[in-house]
TORKOL-4160 file (C-alpha; in steps of 0.2 Angstrom, whole numbers, padded with zeros to 4 digits, m for minus):
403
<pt num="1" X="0207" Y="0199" Z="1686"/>
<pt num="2" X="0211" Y="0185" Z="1700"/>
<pt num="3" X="0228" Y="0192" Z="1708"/>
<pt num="4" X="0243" Y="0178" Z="1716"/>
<pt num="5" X="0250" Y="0178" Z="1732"/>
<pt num="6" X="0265" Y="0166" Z="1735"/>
<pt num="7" X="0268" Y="0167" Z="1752"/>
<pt num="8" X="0280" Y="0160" Z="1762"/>
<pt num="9" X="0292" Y="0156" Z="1752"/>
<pt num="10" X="0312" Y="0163" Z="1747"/>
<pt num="11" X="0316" Y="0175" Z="1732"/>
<pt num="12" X="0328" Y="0173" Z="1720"/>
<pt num="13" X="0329" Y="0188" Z="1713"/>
<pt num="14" X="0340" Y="0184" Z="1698"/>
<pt num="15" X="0357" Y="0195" Z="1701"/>
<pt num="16" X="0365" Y="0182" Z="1708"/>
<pt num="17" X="0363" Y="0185" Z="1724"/>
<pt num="18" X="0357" Y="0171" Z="1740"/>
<pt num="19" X="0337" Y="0169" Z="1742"/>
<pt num="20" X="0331" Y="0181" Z="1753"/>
<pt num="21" X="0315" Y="0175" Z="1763"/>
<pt num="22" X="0299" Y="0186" Z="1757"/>
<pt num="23" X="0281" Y="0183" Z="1748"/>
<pt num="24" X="0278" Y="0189" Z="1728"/>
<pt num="25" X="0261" Y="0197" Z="1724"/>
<pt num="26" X="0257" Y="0193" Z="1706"/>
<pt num="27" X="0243" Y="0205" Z="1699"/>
<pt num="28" X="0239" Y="0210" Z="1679"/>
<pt num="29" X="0254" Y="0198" Z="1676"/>
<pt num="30" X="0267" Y="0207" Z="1683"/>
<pt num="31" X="0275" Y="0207" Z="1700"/>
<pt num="32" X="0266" Y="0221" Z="1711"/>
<pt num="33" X="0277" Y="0217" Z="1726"/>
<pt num="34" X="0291" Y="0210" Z="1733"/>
<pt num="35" X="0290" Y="0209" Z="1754"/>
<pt num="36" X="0289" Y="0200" Z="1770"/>
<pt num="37" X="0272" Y="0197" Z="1774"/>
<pt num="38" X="0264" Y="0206" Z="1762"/>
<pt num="39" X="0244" Y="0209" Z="1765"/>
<pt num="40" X="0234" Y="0201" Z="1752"/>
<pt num="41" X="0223" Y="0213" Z="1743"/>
<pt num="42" X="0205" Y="0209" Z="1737"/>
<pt num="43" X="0203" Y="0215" Z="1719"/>
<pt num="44" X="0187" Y="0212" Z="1711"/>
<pt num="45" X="0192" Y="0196" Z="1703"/>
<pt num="46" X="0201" Y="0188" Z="1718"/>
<pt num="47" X="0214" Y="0182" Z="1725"/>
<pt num="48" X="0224" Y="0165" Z="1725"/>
<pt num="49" X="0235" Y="0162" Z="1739"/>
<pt num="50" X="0249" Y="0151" Z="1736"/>
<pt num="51" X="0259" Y="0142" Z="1751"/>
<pt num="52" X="0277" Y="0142" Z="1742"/>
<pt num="53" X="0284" Y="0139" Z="1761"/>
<pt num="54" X="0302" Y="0132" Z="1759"/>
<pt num="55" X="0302" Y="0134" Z="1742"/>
<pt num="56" X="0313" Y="0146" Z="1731"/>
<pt num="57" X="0303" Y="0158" Z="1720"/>
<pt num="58" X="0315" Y="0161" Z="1705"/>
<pt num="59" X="0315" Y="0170" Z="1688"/>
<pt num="60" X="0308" Y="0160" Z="1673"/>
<pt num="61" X="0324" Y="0153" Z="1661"/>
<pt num="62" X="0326" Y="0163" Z="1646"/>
<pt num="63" X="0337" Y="0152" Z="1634"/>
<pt num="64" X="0345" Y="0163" Z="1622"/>
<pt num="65" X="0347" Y="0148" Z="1609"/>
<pt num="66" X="0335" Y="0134" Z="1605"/>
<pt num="67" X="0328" Y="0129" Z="1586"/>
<pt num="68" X="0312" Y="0125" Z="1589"/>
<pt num="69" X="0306" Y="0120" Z="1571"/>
<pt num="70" X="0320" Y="0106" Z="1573"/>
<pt num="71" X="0315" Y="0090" Z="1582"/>
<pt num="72" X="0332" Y="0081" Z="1580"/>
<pt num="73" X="0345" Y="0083" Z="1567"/>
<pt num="74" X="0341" Y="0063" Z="1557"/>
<pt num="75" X="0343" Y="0071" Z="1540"/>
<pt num="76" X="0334" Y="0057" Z="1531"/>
<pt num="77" X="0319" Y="0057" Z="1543"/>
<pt num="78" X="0320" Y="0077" Z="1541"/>
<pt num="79" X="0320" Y="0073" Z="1520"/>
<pt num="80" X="0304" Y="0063" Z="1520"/>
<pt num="81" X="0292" Y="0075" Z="1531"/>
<pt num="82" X="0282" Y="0086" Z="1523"/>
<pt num="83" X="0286" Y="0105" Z="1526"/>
<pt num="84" X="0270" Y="0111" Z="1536"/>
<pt num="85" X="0276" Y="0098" Z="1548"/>
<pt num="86" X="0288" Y="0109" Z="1558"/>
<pt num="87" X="0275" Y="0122" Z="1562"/>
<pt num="88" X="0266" Y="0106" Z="1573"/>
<pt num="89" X="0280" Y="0099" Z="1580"/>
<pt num="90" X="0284" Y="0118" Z="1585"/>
<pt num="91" X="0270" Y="0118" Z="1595"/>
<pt num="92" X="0273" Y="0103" Z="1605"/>
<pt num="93" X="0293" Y="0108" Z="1607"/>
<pt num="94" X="0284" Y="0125" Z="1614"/>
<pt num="95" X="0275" Y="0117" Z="1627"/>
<pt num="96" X="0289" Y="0106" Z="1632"/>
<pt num="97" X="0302" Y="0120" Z="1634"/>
<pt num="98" X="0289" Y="0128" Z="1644"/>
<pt num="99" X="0285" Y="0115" Z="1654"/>
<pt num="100" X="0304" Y="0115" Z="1658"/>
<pt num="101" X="0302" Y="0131" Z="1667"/>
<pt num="102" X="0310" Y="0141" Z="1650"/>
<pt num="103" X="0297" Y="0155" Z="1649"/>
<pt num="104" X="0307" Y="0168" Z="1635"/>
<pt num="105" X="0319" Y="0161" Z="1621"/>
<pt num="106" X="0328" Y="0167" Z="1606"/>
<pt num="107" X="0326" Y="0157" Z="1589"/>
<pt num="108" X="0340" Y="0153" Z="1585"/>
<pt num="109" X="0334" Y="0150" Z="1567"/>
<pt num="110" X="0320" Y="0143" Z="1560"/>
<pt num="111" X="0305" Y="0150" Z="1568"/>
<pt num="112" X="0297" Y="0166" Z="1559"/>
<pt num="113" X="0286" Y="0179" Z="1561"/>
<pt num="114" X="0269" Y="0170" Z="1562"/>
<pt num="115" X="0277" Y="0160" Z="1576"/>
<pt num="116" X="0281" Y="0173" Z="1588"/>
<pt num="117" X="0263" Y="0182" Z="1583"/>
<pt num="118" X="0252" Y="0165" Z="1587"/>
<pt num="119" X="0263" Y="0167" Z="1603"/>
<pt num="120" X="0259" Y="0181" Z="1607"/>
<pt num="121" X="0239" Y="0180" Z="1602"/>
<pt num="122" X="0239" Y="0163" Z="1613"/>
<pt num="123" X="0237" Y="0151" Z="1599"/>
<pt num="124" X="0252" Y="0142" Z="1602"/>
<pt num="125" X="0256" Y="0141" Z="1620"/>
<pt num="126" X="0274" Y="0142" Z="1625"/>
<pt num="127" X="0289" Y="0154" Z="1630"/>
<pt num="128" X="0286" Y="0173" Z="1621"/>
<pt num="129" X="0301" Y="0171" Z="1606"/>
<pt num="130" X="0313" Y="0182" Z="1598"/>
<pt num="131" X="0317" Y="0177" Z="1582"/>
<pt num="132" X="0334" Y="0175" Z="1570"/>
<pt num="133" X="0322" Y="0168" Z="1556"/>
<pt num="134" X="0334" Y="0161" Z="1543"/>
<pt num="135" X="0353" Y="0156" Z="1548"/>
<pt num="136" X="0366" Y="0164" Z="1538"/>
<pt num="137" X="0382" Y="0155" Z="1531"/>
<pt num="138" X="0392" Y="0160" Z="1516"/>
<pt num="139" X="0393" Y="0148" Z="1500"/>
<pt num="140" X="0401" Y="0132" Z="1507"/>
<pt num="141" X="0397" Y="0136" Z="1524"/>
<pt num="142" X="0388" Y="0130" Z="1540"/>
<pt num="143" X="0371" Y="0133" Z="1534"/>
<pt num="144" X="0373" Y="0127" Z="1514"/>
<pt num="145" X="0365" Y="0110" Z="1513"/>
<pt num="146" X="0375" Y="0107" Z="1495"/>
<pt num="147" X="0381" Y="0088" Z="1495"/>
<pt num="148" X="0395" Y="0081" Z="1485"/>
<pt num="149" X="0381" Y="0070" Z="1476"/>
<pt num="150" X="0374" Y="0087" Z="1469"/>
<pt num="151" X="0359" Y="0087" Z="1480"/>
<pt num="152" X="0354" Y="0102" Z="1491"/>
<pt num="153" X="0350" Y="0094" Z="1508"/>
<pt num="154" X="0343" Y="0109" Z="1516"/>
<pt num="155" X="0337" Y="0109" Z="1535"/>
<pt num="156" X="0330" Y="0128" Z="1534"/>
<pt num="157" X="0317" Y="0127" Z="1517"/>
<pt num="158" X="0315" Y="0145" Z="1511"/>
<pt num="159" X="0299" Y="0152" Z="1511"/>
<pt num="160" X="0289" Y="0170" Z="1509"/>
<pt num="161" X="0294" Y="0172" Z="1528"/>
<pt num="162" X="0310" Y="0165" Z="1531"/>
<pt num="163" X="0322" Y="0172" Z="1517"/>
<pt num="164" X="0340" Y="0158" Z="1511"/>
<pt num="165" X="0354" Y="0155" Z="1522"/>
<pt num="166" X="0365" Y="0156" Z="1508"/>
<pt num="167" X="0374" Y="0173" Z="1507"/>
<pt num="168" X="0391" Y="0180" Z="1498"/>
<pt num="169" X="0399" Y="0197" Z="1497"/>
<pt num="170" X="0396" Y="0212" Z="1505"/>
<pt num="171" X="0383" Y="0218" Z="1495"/>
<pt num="172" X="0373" Y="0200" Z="1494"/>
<pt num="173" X="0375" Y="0202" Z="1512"/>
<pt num="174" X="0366" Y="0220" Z="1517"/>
<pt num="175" X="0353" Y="0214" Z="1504"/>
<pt num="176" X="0348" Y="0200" Z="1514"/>
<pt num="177" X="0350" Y="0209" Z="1533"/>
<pt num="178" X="0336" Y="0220" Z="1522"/>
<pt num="179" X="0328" Y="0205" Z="1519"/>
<pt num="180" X="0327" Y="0197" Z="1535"/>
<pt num="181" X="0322" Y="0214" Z="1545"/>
<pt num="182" X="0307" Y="0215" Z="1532"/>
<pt num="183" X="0303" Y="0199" Z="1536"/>
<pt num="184" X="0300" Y="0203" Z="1556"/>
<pt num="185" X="0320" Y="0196" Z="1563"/>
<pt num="186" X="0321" Y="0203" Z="1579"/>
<pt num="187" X="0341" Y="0197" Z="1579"/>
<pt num="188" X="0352" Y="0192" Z="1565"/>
<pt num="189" X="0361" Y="0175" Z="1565"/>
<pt num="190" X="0378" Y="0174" Z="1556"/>
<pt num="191" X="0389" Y="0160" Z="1555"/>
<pt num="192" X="0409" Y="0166" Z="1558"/>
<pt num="193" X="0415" Y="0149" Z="1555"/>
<pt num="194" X="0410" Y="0130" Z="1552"/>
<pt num="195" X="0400" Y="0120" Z="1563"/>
<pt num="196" X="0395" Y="0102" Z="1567"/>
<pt num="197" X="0379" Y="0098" Z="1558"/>
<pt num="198" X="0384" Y="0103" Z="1541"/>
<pt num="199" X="0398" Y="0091" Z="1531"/>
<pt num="200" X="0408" Y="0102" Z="1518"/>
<pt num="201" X="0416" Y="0113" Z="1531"/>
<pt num="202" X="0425" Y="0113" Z="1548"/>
<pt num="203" X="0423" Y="0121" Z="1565"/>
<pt num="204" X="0440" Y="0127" Z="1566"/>
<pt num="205" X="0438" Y="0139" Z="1550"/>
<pt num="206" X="0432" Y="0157" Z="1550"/>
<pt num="207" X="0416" Y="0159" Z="1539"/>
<pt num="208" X="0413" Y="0176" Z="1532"/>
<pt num="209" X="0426" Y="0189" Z="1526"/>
<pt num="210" X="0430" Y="0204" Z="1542"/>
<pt num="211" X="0419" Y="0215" Z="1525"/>
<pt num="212" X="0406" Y="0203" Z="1528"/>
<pt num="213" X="0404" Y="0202" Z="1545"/>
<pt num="214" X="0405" Y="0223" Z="1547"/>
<pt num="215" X="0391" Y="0228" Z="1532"/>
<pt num="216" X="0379" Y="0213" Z="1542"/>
<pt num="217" X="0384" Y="0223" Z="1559"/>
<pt num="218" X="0382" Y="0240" Z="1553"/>
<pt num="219" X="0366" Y="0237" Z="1541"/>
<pt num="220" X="0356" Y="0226" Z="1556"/>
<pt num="221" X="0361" Y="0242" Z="1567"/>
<pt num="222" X="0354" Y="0253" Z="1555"/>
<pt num="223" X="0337" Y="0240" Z="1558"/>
<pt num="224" X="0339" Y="0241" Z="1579"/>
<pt num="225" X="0344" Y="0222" Z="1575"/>
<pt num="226" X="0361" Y="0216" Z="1585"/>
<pt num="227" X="0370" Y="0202" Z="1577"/>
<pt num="228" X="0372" Y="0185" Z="1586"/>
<pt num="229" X="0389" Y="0175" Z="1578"/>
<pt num="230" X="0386" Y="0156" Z="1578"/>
<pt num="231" X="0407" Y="0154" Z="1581"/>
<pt num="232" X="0420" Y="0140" Z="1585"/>
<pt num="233" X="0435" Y="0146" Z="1580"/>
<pt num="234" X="0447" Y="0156" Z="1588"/>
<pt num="235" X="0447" Y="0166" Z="1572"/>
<pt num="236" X="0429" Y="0167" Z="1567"/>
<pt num="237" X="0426" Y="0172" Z="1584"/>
<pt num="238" X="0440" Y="0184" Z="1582"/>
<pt num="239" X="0432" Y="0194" Z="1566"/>
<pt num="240" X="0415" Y="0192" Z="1571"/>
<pt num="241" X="0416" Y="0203" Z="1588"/>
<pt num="242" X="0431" Y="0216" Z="1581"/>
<pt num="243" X="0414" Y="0218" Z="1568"/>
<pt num="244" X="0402" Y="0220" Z="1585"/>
<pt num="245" X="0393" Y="0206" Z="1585"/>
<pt num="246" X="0383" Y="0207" Z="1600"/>
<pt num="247" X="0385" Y="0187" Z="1605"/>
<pt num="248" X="0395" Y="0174" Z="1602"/>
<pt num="249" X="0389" Y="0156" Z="1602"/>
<pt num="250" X="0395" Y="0141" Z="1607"/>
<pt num="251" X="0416" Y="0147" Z="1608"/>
<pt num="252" X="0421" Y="0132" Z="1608"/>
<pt num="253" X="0438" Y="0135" Z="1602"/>
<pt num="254" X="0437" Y="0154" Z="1612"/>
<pt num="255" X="0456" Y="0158" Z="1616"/>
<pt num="256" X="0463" Y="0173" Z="1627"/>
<pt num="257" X="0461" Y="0184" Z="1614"/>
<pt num="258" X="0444" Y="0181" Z="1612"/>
<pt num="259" X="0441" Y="0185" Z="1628"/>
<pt num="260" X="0448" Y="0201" Z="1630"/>
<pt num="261" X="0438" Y="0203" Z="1614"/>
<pt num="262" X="0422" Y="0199" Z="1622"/>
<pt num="263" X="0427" Y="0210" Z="1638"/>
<pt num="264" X="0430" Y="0224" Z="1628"/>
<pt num="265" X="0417" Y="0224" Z="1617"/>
<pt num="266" X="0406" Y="0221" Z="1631"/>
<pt num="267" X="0397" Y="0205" Z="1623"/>
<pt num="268" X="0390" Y="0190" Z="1631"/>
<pt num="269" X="0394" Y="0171" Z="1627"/>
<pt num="270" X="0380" Y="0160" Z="1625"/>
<pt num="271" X="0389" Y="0141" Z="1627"/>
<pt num="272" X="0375" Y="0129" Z="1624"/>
<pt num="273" X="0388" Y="0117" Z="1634"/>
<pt num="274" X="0374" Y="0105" Z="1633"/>
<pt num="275" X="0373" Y="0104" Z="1613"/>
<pt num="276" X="0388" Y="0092" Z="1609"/>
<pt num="277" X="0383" Y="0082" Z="1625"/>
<pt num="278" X="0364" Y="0080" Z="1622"/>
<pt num="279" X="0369" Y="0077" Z="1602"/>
<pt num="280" X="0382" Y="0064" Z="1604"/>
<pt num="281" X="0368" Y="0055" Z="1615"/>
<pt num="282" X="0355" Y="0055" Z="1602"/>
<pt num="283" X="0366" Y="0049" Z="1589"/>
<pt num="284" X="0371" Y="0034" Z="1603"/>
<pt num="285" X="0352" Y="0031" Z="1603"/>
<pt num="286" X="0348" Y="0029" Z="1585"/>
<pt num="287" X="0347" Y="0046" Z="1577"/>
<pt num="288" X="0355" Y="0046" Z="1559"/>
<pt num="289" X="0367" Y="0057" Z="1552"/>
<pt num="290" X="0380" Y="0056" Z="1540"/>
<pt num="291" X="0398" Y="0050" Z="1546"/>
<pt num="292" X="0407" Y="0067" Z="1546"/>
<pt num="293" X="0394" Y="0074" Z="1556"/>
<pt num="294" X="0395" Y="0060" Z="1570"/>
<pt num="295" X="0413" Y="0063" Z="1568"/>
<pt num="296" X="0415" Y="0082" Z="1571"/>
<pt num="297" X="0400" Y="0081" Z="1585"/>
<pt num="298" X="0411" Y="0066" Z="1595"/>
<pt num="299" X="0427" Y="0080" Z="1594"/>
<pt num="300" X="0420" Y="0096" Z="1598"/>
<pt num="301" X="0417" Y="0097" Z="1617"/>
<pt num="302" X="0435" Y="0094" Z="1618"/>
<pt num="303" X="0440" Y="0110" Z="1628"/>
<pt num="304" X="0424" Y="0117" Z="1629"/>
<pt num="305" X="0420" Y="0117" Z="1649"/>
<pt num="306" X="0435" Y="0123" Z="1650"/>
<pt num="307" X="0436" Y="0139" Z="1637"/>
<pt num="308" X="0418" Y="0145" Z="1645"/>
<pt num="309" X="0426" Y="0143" Z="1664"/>
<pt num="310" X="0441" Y="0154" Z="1658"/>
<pt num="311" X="0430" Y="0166" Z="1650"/>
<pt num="312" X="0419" Y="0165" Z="1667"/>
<pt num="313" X="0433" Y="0168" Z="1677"/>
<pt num="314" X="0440" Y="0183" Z="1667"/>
<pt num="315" X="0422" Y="0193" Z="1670"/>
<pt num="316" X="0415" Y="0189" Z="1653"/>
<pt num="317" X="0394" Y="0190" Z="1651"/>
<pt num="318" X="0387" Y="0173" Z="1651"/>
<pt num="319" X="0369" Y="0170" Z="1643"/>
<pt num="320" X="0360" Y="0154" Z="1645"/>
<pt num="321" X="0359" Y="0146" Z="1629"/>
<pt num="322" X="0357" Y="0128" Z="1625"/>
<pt num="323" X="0353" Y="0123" Z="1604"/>
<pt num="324" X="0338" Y="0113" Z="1608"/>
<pt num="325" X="0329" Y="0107" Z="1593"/>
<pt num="326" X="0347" Y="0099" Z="1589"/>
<pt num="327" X="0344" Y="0088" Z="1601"/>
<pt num="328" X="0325" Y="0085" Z="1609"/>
<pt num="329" X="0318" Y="0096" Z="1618"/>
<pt num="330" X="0312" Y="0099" Z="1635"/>
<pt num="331" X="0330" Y="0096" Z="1642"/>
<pt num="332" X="0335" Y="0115" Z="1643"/>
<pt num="333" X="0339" Y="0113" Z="1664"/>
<pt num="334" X="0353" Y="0103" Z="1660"/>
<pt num="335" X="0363" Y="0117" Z="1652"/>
<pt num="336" X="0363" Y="0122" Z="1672"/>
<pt num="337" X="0372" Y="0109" Z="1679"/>
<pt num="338" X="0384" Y="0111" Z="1664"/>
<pt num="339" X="0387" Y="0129" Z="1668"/>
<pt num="340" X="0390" Y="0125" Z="1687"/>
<pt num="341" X="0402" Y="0116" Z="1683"/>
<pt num="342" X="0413" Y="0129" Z="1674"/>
<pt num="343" X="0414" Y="0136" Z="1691"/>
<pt num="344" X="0398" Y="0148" Z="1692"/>
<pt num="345" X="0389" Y="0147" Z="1710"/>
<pt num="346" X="0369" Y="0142" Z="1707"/>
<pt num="347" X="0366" Y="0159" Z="1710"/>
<pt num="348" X="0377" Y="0165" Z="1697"/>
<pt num="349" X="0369" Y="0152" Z="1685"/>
<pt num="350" X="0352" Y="0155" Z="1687"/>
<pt num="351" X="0355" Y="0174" Z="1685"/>
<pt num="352" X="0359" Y="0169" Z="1669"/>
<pt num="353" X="0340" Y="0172" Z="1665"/>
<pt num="354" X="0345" Y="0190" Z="1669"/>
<pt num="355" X="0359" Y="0190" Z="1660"/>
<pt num="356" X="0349" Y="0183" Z="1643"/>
<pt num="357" X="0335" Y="0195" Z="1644"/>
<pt num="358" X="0347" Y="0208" Z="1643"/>
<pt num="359" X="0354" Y="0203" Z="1629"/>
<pt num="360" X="0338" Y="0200" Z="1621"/>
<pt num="361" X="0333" Y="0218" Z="1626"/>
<pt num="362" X="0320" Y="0215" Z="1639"/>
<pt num="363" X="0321" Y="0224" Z="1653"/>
<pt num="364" X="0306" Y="0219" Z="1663"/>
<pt num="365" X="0311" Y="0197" Z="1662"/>
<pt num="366" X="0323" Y="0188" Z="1670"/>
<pt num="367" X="0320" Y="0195" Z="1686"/>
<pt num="368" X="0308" Y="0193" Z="1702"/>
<pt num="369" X="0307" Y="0213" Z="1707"/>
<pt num="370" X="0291" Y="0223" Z="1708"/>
<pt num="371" X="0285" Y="0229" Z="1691"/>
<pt num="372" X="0295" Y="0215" Z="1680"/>
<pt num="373" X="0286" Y="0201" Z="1669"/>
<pt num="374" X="0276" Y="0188" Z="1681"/>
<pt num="375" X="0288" Y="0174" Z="1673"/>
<pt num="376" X="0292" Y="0164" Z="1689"/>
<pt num="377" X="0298" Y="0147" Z="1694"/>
<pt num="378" X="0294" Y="0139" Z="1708"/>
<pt num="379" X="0309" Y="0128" Z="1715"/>
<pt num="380" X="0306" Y="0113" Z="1729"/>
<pt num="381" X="0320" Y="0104" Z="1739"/>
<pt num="382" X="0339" Y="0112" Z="1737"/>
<pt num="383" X="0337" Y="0125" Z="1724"/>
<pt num="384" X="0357" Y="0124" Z="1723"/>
<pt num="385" X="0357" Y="0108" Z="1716"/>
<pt num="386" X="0355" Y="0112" Z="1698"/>
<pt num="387" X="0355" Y="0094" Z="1694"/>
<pt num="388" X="0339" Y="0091" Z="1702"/>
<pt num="389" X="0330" Y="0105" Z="1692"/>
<pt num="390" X="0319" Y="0098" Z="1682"/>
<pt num="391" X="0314" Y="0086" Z="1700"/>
<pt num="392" X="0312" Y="0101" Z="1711"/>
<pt num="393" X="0301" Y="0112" Z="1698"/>
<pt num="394" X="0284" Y="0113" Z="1706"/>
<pt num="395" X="0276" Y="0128" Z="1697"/>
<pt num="396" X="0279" Y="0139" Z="1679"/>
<pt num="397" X="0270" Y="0154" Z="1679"/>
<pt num="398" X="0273" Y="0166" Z="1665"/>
<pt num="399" X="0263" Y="0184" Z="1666"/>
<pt num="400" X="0257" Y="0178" Z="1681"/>
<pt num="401" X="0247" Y="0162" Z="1674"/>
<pt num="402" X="0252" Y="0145" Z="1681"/>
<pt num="403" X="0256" Y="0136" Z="1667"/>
């Protein structure tokens, strides 16, 4: 098996640290050394010298929150396709976020089990996945797609592998954790209050009863599933970490008590800044939804930068996270820039990658030391300048292949 030599170049190693100069030996897809000068070896298959000099070698992304069976949120488009077709357009959202230099995500909702396996078996080329499978709201909540006409506009179909959003009491609720660990989740999604693209309820409100949120806590535990909290409000975000939610996402509403929450409970925050930017652009350039929607998706970044630099400034675990799928794909290096500016150094931001792979549970990603995951990016011109990410990206590998 052909082994890699990137020489010349600096590593990031993904704690937030500086770039340090030193060369990266890639072998059987993991990093077998981190070091200046380092010999290059001559295995049976080979070995491919790469000049990175005056470039950064830095962990691949991990992006804790991405929909990749979503390719826009125009509800009537989303109505007329037929439902095989967000398997294929997975597969190109895969290679896009990929190509973005994303090389681990979690699901967010949406993708199942036989996703993550083609993954994994190489049939459908993209970052490795951990997967939420289904989204789940309470009766009137973000997730239930009930209309005031009567009509049930659902954007997640059931299906043998992707059990209903839909959810209520406590007992309805360990049934379907039960559910969705049969069917292969490898995290459970919970909505602690209302959200944007969903038009009977409000972003402000809690979502689930504190009974709710502790039965789905304690019967994903029982599973070795954590819980990630889709949450706006102050109080849904409240409920869903005093219950031990292991993330909360997006915060947009996240207050000083939610913050000592997050400290104490030691959980992260995964702001998909980018989500409410990237979604008020596509509506801008054509994309259909109904009014409510466009509404509450033109209001809700009020505040936001600012909640995740408080939280950031009080110590608080940050994940990168962006909801792609709500918008198109392929943009996930502009949730850096955002991040930078709620006061994070670049070095701090693209530790984020470490930061996510812990809270994913992976403890050989997000990181550029000697026996982690080969998931590397290769960064041109100022690395610092997060803006210019997607400019500067020169290579992806992931487990050591250049992708």
């Amino acid at each position: 098996m052909t082994s890699t030599l990137l020489r010349g170049g600096h590593v990031l190693v993904g704690d937030g640290t500086a770039p340090v100069r030193a060369d990266v030996l890639v072998a059987e897809g993991r990093v077998a050394a981190v070091g200046l000068d380092l010999p290059a070896p001559a295995p049976a298959g080979g070995v491919d010298v790469l000049d990175v000099s005056g470039a950064v070698v830095a962990p691949g992304l991990v992006d804790c929150h991405v929909h990749l069976v979503f390719d826009g949120m125009d509800s009537q488009r989303l109505q007329a396709e037929p439902f095989s077709l967000q398997y294929f357009q997975a597969a190109r959202a895969m290679a896009a976020t990929l190509a973005a230099g994303v090389t681990t995500v979690r699901d967010a909702g949406g993708a199942d089990l036989g996703m993550k396996v083609a993954q994994e078996r190489g049939l459908l080329p993209g970052p490795r996945l951990r997967t939420a499978v289904s989204v789940l709201s309470p009766t009137g909540g973000h997730a239930d797609g009930w209309t005031v006409h009567g009509d049930d506009v659902r954007l997640l179909v059931p299906h043998p592998g992707r059990p209903a959003c839909v959810v209520d009491g406590v007992e309805g609720m360990r049934l379907r954790v039960r559910e969705l660990a049969r069917a292969g989740a490898d995290v459970i999604k919970v909505c602690a209050s209302g959200g944007v693209m969903s038009t009977r309820d409000d972003p402000h409100h809690p979502q689930f009863s504190a009974d709710e949120l502790a039965v789905c806590v304690a019967e994903a535990a029982d599973h070795g599933l954590g819980v990630m909290a889709h949450a706006h409000s102050a109080e849904g975000i409240h409920r869903a970490l005093r219950a031990g939610v292991r993330s909360i996402e997006h915060g947009v509403y996240l207050d000083d008590e939610g913050i000592e929450l997050l400290l104490d409970r030691g959980a992260w925050l995964v702001p998909t800044l980018l989500a409410p930017v990237a979604l008020v652009e596509s509506i801008d350039a054509g994309m259909r939804v109904p009014p409510e929607v466009e509404d509450k998706a033109r209001r809700i970044a009020d505040g936001h930068l600012a909640a995740v630099a408080r939280a950031y400034d009080a110590g608080v675990r940050i994940a990168l996270g962006t909801d792609s799928g709500v918008f198109a794909h392929g943009q996930n290096h502009r949730e850096l820039g955002l991040l930078a500016e709620a006061g994070m150094r670049p070095a701090e931001v693209l530790a984020t990658s470490r930061s996510g792979a812990e809270l994913l549970g992976l403890d050989d990603v997000g990181t550029v030391t000697a026996g982690a995951r080969a998931d590397l990016v290769v960064l041109d011109g100022d690395w610092a300048d997060l803006g210019r990410f997607a400019e500067n990206l020169r290579l992806v590998l992931q487990d050591g292949v250049v992708r």
